[in-house]
C-alpha positions in Angstrom: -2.7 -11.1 -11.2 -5.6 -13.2 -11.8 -9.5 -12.1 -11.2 -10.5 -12.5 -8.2 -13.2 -15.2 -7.7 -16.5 -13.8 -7.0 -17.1 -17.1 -4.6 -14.3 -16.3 -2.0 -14.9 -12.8 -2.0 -18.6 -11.4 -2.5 -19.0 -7.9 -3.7 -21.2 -6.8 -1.1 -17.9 -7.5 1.2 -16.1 -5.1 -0.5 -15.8 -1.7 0.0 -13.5 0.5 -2.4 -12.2 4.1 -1.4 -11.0 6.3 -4.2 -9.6 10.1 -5.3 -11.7 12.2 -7.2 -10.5 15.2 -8.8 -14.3 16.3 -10.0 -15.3 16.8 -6.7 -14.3 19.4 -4.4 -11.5 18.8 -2.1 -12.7 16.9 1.0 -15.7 15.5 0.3 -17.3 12.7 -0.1 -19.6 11.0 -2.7 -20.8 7.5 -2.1 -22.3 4.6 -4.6 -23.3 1.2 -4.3 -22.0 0.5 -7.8 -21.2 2.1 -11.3 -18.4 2.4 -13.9 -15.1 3.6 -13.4 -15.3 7.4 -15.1 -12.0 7.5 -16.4 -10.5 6.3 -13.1 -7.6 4.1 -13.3 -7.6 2.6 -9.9 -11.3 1.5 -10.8 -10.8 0.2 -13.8 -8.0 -1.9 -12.3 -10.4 -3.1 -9.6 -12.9 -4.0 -11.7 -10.8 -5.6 -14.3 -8.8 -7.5 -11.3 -12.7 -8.4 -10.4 -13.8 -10.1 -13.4 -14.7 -6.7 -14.9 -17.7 -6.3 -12.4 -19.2 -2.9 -11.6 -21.4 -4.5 -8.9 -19.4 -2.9 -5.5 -19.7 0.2 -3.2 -17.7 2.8 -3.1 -16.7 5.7 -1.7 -15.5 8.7 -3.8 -12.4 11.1 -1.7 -12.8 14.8 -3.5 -9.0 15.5 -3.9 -10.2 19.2 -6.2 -9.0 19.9 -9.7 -5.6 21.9 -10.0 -5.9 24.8 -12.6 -3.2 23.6 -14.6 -1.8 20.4 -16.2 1.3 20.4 -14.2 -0.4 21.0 -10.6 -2.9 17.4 -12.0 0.2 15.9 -12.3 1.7 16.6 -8.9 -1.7 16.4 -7.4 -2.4 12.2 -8.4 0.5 11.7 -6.5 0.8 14.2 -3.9 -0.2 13.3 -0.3 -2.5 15.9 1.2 -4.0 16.2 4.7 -7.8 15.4 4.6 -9.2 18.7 5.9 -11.9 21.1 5.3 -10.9 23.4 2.3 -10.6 27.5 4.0 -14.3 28.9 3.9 
């Protein structure tokens, strides 16, 4: 897949919504641009975008499992978007 061209698609158009396991579960940190830190999907995005940085977006807080096999199962687990137990 090519780049996509900045003149059919501005960046302030675009609004990109991403998982987080650095922030707690549920919640929600929002920027109107910066790198990817570490994050796949961004990177991807920005590559796919001519390897901008210049686009919101809005951070999910999926929580980080204690263990390296729960991280595992947690990137691809669906889980209901709901306020973590107080």
């Amino acid at each position: 897949m090519s780049p996509v061209p900045p003149a059919q698609v501005p960046t302030q158009r675009i609004l990109v919504l991403a998982d987080d396991l650095d922030i707690p579960h549920a919640a929600l940190r929002m920027r109107p641009k910066g790198g990817h830190g570490g994050h796949n999907g961004l990177r991807s995005i920005m590559e796919r975008m001519g390897n901008t940085q210049d686009f919101p977006r809005i951070k999910l807080g999926i929580g980080r499992p204690s263990s390296e096999r729960a991280l595992a199962a947690a990137s691809v687990a669906r889980r209901p978007l709901r306020a973590p137990p107080a």
